[in-house]
C-alpha positions as CSV (number, residue, x, y, z in Angstrom):
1,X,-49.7,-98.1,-82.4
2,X,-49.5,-96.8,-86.0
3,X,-51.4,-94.6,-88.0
4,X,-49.3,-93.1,-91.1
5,X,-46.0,-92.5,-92.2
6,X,-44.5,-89.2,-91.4
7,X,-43.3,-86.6,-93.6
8,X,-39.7,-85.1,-93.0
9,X,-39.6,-82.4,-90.6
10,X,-37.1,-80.0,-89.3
11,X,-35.0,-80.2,-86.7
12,X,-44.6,-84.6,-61.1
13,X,-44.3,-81.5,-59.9
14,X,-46.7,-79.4,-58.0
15,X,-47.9,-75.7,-57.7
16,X,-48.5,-74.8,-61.5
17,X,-52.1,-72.9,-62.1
18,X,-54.8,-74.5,-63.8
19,X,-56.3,-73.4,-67.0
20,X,-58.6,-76.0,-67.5
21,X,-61.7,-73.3,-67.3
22,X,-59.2,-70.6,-69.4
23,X,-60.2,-67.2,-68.6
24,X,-63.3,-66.2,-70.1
25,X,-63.5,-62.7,-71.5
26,X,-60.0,-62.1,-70.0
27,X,-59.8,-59.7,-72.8
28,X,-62.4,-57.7,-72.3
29,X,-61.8,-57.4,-68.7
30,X,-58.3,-56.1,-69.2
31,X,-59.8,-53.0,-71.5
32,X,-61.1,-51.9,-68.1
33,X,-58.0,-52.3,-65.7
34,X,-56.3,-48.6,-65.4
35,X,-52.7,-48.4,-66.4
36,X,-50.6,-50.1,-64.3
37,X,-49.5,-48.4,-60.0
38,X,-46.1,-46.7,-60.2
39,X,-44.8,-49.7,-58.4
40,X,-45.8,-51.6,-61.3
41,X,-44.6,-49.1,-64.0
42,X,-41.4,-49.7,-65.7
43,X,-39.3,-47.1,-67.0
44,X,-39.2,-48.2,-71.0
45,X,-34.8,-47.8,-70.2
46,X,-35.5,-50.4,-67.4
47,X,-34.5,-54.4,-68.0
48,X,-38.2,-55.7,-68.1
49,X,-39.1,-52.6,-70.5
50,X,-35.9,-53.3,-72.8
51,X,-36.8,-57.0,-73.1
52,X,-40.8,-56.7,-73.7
53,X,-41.3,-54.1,-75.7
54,X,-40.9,-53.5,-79.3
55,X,-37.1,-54.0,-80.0
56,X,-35.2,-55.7,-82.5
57,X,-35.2,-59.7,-81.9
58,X,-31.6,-59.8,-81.4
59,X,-31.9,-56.8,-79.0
60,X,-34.2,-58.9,-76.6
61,X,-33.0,-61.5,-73.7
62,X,-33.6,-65.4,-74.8
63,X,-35.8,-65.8,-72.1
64,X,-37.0,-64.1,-68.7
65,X,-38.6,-65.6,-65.3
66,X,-41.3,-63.9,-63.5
67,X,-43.4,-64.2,-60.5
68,X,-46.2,-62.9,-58.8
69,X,-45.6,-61.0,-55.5
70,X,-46.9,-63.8,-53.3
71,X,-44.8,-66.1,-55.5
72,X,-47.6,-68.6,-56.2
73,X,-47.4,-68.4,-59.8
74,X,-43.5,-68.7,-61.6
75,X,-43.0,-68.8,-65.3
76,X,-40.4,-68.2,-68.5
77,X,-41.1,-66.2,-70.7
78,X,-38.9,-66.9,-73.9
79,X,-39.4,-64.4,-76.7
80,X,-36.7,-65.6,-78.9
81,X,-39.0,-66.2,-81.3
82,X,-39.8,-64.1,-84.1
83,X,-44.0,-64.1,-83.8
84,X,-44.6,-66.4,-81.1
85,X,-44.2,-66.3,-77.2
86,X,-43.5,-69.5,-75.1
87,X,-44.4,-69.7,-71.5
88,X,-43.6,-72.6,-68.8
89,X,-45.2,-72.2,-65.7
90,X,-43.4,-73.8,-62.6
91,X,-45.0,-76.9,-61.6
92,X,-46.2,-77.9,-65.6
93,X,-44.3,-79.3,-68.0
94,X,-46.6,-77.5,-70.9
95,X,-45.2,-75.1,-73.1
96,X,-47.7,-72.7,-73.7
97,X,-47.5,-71.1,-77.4
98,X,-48.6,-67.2,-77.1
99,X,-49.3,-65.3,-80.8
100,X,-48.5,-61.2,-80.1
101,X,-52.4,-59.1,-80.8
102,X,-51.9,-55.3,-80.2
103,X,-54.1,-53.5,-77.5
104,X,-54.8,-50.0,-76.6
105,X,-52.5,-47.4,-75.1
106,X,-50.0,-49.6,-76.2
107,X,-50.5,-52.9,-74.3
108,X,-49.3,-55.8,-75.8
109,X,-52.0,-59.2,-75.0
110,X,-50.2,-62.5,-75.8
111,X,-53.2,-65.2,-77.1
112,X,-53.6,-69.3,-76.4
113,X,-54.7,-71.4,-79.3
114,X,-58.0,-70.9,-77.5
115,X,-57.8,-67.4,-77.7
116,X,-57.7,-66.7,-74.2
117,X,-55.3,-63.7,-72.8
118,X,-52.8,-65.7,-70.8
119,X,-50.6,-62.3,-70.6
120,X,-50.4,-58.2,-71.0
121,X,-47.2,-56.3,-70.9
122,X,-48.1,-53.2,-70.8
123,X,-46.7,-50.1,-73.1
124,X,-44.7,-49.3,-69.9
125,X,-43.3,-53.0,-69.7
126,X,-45.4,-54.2,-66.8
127,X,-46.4,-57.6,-67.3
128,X,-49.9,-59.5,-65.7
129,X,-50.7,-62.6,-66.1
130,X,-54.0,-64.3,-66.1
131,X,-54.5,-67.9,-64.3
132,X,-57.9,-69.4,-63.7
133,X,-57.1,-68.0,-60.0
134,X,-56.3,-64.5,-61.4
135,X,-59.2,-64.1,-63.7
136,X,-58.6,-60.0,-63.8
137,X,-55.0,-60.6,-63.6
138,X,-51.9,-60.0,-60.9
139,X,-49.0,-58.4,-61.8
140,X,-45.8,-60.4,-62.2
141,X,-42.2,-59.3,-61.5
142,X,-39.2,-59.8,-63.4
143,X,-37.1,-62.8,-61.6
144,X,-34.2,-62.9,-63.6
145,X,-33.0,-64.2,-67.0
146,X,-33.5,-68.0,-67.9
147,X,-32.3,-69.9,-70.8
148,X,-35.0,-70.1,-73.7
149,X,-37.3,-73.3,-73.6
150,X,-35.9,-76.1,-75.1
151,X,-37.9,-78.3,-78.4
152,X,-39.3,-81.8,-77.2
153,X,-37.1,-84.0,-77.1
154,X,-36.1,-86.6,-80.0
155,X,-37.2,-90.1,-78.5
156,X,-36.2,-93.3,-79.6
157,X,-38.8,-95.9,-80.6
158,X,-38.5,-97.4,-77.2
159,X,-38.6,-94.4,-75.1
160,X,-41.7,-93.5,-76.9
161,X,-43.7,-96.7,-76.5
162,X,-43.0,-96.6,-72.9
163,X,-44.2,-92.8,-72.6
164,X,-47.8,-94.2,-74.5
165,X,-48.2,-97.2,-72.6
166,X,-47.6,-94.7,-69.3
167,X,-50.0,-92.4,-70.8
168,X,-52.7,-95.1,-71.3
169,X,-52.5,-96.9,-68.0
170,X,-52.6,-93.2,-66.3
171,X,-55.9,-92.8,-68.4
172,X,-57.2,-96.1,-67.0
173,X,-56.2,-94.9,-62.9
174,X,-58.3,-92.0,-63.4
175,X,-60.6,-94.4,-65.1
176,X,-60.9,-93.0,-68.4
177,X,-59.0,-95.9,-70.4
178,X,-58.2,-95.0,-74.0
179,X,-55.5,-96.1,-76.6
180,X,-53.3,-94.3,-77.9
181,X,-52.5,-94.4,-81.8
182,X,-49.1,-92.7,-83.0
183,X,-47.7,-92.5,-86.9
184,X,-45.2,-95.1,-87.6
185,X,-41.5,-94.8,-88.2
186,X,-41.2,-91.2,-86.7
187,X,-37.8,-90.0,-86.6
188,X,-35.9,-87.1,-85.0
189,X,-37.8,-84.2,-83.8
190,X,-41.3,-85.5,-85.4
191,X,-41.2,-88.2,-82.3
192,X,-40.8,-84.9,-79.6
193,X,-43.8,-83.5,-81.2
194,X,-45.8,-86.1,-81.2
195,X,-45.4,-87.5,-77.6
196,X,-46.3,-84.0,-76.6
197,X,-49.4,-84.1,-78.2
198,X,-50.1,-87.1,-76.7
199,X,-49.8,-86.0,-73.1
200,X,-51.5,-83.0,-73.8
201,X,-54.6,-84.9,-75.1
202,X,-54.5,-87.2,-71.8
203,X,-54.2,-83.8,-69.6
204,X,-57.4,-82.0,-71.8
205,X,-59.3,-85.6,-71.6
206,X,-58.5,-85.6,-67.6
207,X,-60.0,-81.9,-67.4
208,X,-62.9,-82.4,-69.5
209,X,-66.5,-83.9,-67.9
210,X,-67.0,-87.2,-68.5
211,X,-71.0,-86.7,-68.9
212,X,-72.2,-87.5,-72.2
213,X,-68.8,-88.1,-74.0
214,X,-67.1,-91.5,-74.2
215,X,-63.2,-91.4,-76.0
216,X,-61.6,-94.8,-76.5
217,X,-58.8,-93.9,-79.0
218,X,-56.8,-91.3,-79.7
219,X,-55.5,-90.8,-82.6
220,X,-52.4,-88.3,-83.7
221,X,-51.7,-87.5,-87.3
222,X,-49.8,-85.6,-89.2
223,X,-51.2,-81.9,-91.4
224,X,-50.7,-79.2,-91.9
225,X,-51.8,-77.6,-88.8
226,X,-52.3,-78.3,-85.3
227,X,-55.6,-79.1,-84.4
228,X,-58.4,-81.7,-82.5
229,X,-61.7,-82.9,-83.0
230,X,-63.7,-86.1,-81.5
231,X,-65.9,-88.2,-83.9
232,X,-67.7,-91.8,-83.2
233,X,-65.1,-92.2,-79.9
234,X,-62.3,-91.4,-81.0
235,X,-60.3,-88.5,-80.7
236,X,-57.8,-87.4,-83.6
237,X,-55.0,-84.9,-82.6
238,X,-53.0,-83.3,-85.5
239,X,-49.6,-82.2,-85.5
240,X,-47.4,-80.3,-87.5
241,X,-44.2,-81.2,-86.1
242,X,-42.2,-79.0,-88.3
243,X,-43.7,-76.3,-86.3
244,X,-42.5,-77.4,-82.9
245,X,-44.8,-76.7,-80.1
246,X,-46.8,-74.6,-82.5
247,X,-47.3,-77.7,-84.3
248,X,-50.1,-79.2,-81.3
249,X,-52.8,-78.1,-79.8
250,X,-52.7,-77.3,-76.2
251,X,-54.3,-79.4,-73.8
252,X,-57.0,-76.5,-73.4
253,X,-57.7,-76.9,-76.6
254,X,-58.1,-80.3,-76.8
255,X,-60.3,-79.5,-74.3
256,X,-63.0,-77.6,-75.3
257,X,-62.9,-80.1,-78.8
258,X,-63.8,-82.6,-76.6
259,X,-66.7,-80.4,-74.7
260,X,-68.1,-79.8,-78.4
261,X,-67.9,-83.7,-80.1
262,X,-68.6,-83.6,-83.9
263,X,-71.2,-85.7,-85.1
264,X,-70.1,-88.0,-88.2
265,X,-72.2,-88.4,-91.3
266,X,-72.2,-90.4,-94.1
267,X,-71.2,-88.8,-97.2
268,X,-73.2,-89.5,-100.7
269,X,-71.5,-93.0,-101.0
270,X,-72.4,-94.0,-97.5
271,X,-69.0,-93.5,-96.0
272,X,-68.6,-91.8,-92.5
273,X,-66.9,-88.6,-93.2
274,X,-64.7,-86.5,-90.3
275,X,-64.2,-82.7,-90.1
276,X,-62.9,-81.6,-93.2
277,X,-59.4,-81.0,-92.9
């Protein structure tokens, strides 16, 4: 289970929504929503308003819960961050990493790595979220503060052997076998990062169809940023794991690589050649 040396870096639950199909045109569709019912509308003095819209970092909370009025869909919101949102839905344990793109009147849409709106906070500090059950969006209620999402966790070598070999034989269950190809001597944080990726790569390989594309490997590696492609059966995942959870792609993401395989072709010496990277 090795495939490179690492460079030094920085420091079964149920009920979560799917977002295997991510929300297609969610954007678009949220230019035509009218600005949110007064019992949506926050006061910009109120809590939710003083937390979500543009204030100081140090002026926001660490991290919010929210939930839809039905209380089918629950997540933390953690805006600690200086440019990037993380989300945790109940019932997942995917971070979801959200990059801030301005919209009109005001609104504020919060991006996957797929581009796909996962949420708007309006310029009155209502907040809707999108789920593949809530392609135009439901509006979600402040819940309370929470503590801001934690890193991945450091694993020893051991720990993270047994989390591949449980990753592998849950591949074969759902009878998709693979094997899964890690850097060697990772160390501290790098080992989080990389075991996230991993189980990210076996939830986008569960989601995606299983016509026309055969995986047998997967391979993570480090560069310099996050990103996935599939040549010649084998998928390659690269990480970044200086960059945390921003440093791998989301399982939606690894996703839609694996919907749209590269082919390989042989350079002028007759090598097989990858993506460029």
């Amino acid at each position: 289970m090795s495939a490179e040396t690492p460079p030094q870096s920085g420091s079964s639950q149920s009920g979560a929504p799917h977002f295997g199909a991510r929300v297609a045109g969610a954007f678009a569709a949220t230019l035509a929503l009218a600005v949110a019912p007064s019992a949506l509308a926050q006061s910009k003095d109120s809590p939710l308003a003083q937390g979500l819209l543009d204030l100081p970092a140090n002026d926001r909370p660490a991290a919010e819960r929210y939930q839809t009025p039905d209380g089918r869909v629950r997540f933390v919101l953690d805006r600690s961050g200086a440019r990037l949102a993380l989300v945790r839905f109940e019932g997942s344990d995917e971070v979801h990493v959200l990059r801030s793109v301005p919209g009109p009147r005001g609104d504020e849409f919060f991006k996957t790595d797929t581009g796909d709106v996962l949420l708007r906070v309006t310029a009155l500090g209502s907040v809707i979220v999108y789920t593949d059950a809530a392609r135009t969006g439901a509006p979600a209620a402040l819940a309370g503060s929470a503590g801001p999402v934690p890193p991945p966790p450091s694993l020893a070598q051991a720990s993270f052997q047994a989390r591949m070999d449980a990753l592998q034989r849950e591949a074969a269950r759902r009878g998709r076998p693979v094997t899964f190809v890690a850097p060697q001597n990772m160390q501290g944080p790098a080992s989080g990062v990389v075991a996230d990726a991993a189980a990210r790569a076996a939830e986008g390989l569960a989601a995606a169809p299983p016509q026309g594309m055969i995986v047998r490997r997967v391979v993570i590696r480090y560069g310099a940023q996050p990103g996935a492609y599939v040549v010649n059966e084998s998928l390659t995942v690269t990480v970044a794991p200086q960059m945390g959870y921003a440093g791998r792609p989301s399982a939606a993401a690894i996703e839609q690589a694996l919907r749209a395989p590269r082919r390989a072709t042989p350079n002028t010496n007759g090598a097989i050649e990858g993506p460029p990277q």
